[in-house]
N, C-alpha and C positions, 0 to 999 in steps of 0.2 A: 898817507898817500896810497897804499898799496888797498885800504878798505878802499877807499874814496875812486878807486880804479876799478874794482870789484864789484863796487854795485853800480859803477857804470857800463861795466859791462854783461852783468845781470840783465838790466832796464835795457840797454839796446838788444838784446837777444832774446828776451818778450815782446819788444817790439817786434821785431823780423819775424818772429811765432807768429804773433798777432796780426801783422801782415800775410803773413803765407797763409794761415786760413783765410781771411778775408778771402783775399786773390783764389783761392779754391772754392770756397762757397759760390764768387760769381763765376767762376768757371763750371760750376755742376748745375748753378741755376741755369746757364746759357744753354750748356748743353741735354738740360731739363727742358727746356723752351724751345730747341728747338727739334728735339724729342718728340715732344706733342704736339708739335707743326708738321712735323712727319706724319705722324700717328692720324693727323684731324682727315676725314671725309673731305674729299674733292669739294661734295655740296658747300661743305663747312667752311675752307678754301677759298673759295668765291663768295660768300654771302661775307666776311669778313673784311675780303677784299673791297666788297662793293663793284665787283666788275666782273663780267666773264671775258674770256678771252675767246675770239670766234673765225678761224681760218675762212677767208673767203677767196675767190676770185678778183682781179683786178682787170680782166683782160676778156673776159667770157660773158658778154654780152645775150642775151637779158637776163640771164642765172648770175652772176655776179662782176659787175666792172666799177670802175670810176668815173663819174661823170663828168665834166667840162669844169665844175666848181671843185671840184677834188673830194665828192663826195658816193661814200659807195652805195650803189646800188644792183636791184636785180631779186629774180625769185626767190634766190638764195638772204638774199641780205633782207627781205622780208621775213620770211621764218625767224631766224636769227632773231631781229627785233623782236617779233611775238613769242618765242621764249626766255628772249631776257627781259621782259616786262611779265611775265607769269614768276617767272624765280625771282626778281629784284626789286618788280613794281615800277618800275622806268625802263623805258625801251632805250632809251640813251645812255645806259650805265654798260651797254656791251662797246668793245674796243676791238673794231675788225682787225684783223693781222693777213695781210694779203700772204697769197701761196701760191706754187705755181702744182702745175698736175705731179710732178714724179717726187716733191716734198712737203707731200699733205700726211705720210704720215710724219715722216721723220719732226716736222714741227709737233705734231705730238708727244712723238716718242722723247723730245727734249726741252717738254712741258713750254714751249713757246704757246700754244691756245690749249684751251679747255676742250673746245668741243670745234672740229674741223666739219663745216657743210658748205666745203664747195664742188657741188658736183661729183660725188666722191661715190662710184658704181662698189658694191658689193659683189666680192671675187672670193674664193676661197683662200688665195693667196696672201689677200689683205688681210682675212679673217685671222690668218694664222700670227700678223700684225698688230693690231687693232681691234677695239669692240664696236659693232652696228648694230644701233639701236633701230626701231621699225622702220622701213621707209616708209620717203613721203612721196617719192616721184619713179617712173616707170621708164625704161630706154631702151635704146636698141642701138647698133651699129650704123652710117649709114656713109652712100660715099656719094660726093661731089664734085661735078665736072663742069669745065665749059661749055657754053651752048656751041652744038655742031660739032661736039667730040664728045660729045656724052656717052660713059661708063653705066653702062646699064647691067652688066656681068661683070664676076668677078674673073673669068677666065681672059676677060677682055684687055686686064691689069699685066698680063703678063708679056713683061718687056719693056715697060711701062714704070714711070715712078710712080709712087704712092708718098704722099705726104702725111706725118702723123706727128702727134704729140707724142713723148717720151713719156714713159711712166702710166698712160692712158692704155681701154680695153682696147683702143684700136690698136696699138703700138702690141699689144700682148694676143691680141686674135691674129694679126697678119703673119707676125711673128714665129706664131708656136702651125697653126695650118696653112700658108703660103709661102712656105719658106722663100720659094723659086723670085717673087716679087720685088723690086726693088726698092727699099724704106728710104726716105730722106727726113729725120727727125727732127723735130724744135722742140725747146722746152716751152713758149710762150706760145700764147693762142693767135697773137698778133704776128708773130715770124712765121706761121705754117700756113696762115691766109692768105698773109702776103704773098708768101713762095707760091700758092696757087695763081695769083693774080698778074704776076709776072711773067709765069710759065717755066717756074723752076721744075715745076711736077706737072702729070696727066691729072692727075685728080687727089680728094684728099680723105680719109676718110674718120668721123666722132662721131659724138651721138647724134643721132636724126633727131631728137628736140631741138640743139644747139642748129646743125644745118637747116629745119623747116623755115627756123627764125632768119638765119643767116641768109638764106639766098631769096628772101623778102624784103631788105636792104641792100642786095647785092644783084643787080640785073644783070643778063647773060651768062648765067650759073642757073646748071640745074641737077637737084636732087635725084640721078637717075638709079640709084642701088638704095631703097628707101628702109628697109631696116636687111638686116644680116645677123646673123645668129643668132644668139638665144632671147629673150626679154630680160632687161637685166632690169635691179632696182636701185634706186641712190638713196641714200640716209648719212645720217646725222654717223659720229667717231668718234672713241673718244679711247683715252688707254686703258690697258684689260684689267688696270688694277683700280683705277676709279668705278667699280661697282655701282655706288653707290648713285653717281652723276648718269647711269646707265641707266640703270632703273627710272629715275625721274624721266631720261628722256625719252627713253622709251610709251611712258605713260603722256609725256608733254604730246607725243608728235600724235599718238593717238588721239589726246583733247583737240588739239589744233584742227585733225579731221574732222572728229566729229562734229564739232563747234561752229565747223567752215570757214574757218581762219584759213586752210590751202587754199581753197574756192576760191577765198578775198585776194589771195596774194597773185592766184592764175588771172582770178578777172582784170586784175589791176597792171599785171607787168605782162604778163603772157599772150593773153586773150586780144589786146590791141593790134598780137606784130603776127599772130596763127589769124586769125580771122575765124571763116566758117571753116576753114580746109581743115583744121586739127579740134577736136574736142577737148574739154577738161578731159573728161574720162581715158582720153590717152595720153595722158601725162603725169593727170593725179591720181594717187593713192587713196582709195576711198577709205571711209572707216562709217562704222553704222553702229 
């Protein structure tokens, strides 16, 4: 009885051995696995995946919105297409992920998209954020009024509201050199337009690409402060430790130029709503 209890309790106690390695071995492959998921290139990442992931606009009409059928588009969401059909081979293998302006990076920084181009101005602020790869588009400041109260000066502003997007160069130029002005913030491009149209504010102030477009569907508005401070430029984002996806893009946004894939995308969404009044050349980024 006492053997017969002995080498039963041998054999279960090789068993439980036997199990506990088991159960370790797939604990260290797992954690081997996902070791070199860690380890793999962003490129690597996404071509695996079969998808990139690509922060757009939902609300910022003709750079990035939704259309009527619940489909996105805009200048932005062309590019986007033309390099995820250079990396993937199909332009329909990208998955927009809308954004709003004050959490284009932070969806980077908590790997919600790969590569964020919505509208997204190079600052050195962001820089210290986020990597920008070449841009592909050129901007400036620019502010909008009612017709018969039209803001043609900035000094004109004072006493006066300003309306601005949150997290935007406008919200960050007003901010750091007119302290004295009075801000009324939205996070959405649709809440700040509206507050002009109502008469929550005197006037509003983004980029003069988005306002040329803007008060060409919107009559009795006019562009009276047409650009203000410096020339800025917009590019593509991506996080500073994806190197790798940096490099390509940087090389992608340059092919696109030279290739005149911009051209295609100005002629196509831009070029209908500027007319003769705005040229490609002040918009696009040339490459030669």
């Amino acid at each position: 009885m006492n053997k017969t209890f002995k080498k039963l309790t041998a054999l279960f106690a090789s068993l439980l051995l036997a199990a506990g390695i088991t159960a370790c071995n797939d604990k260290n492959d797992a954690q081997s696995a996902n070791a070199d998921a860690t380890k793999a290139s962003a490129l690597e990442r996404i071509k695996r995946a079969d998808k990139i992931r690509i922060g757009v606009f939902s609300d910022k009409p003709p750079f990035g919105y939704v259309d009527k059928d619940g489909k996105n588009q805009g200048f932005d969401v062309e590019i986007a297409k033309a390099l995820t059909k250079d990396l993937l081979g199909d332009e329909n293998k990208v998955e927009f992920v809308l954004v709003e302006a004050a959490n284009r990076a932070e969806y980077l920084l908590s790997n919600k998209v790969d590569i964020t181009l919505a509208n997204f101005t190079v600052t050195p602020a962001r820089q210290e954020v986020v990597d920008f790869a070449k841009p592909y588009m050129k901007v400036a400041l620019g502010v909008v009024s009612k017709d018969g109260a039209v803001i043609t000066d900035v000094k004109q502003l004072e006493g006066k509201t300003l309306l601005v997007n949150k997290g935007t160069t406008a919200d960050a130029y007003f901010s750091k050199n007119f302290p004295q002005i009075k801000l009324l913030k939205f996070e959405q491009n649709t809440e700040t337009f509206e507050a002009l149209r109502d008469g929550r504010g005197d006037a509003l102030a983004h980029d003069n690409a988005l306002l040329f477009a803007w008060v060409k569907e919107n009559p009795g508005f006019t562009v009276g402060i047409k650009e203000l401070g410096d020339i800025d430029f917009i590019a593509g984002a991506v996080r500073k430790e994806d190197k790798d996806l940096l490099e390509w893009l940087n090389a992608e946004t340059e092919k696109l130029g030279k290739e005149g894939v911009l051209q295609q995308a100005y002629d196509k969404v831009l070029a209908p709503i500027y007319g003769d009044s705005i040229k490609a050349s002040d918009i696009v980024v040339e490459y030669k």
